[in-house]
C-alpha positions in Angstrom: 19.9 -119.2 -106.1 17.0 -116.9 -106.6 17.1 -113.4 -107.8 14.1 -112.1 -106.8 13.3 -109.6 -104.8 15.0 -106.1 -104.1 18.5 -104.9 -105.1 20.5 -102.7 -103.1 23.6 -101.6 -103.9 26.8 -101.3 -101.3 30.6 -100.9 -101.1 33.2 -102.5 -99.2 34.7 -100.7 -96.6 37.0 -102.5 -94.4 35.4 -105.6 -94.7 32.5 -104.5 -94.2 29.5 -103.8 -96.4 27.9 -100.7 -96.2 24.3 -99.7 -98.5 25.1 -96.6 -100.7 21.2 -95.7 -99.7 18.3 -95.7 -97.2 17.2 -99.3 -97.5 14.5 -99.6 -94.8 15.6 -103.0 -93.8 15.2 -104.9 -90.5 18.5 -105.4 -88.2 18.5 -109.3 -88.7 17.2 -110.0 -92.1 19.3 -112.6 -94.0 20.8 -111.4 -97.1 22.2 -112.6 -100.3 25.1 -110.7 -101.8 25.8 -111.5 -105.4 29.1 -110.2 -106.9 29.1 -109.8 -110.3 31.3 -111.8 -112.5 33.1 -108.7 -114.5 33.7 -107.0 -111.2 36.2 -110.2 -109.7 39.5 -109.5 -110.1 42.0 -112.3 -110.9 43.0 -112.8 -107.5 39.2 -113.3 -106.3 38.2 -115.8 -108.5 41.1 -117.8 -107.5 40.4 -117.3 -103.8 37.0 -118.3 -104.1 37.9 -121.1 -106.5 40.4 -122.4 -103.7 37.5 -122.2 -100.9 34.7 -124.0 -103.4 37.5 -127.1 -104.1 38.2 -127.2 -100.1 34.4 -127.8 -99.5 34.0 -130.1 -102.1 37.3 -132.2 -100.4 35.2 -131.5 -97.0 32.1 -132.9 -98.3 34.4 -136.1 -100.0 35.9 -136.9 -96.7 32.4 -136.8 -94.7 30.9 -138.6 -97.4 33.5 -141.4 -96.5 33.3 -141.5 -93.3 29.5 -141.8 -93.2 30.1 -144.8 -95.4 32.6 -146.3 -93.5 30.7 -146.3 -90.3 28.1 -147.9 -92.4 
């Protein structure tokens, strides 16, 4: 994943991510956000830890099946 380009800092507010500043960006513009490793707690690493081994399974069981109906 690239880093390039423009940081803008936010906080989570009931879900949501809100910019702490004017940003000047365009209603639709993709975004990347990038959480810091020292600011994960315990309990979010393991969360997204869970999700990252669920995908992999999800990619292992399509990868099957596209061979099977090979």
């Amino acid at each position: 994943m690239s880093t390039d380009g423009r940081t803008i800092t936010g906080i989570v507010k009931d879900g949501v991510i809100v910019p702490q500043s004017g940003n000047g960006l365009p209603d639709g513009m993709e975004v990347s956000i990038v959480i810091p490793e020292e600011a994960m707690t315990p309990e979010l690493r393991e969360e997204l830890a869970a999700w990252q081994q669920a995908g992999m399974q999800s990619w292992g069981m399509i990868d099957e099946w596209e061979r099977e109906e090979q």
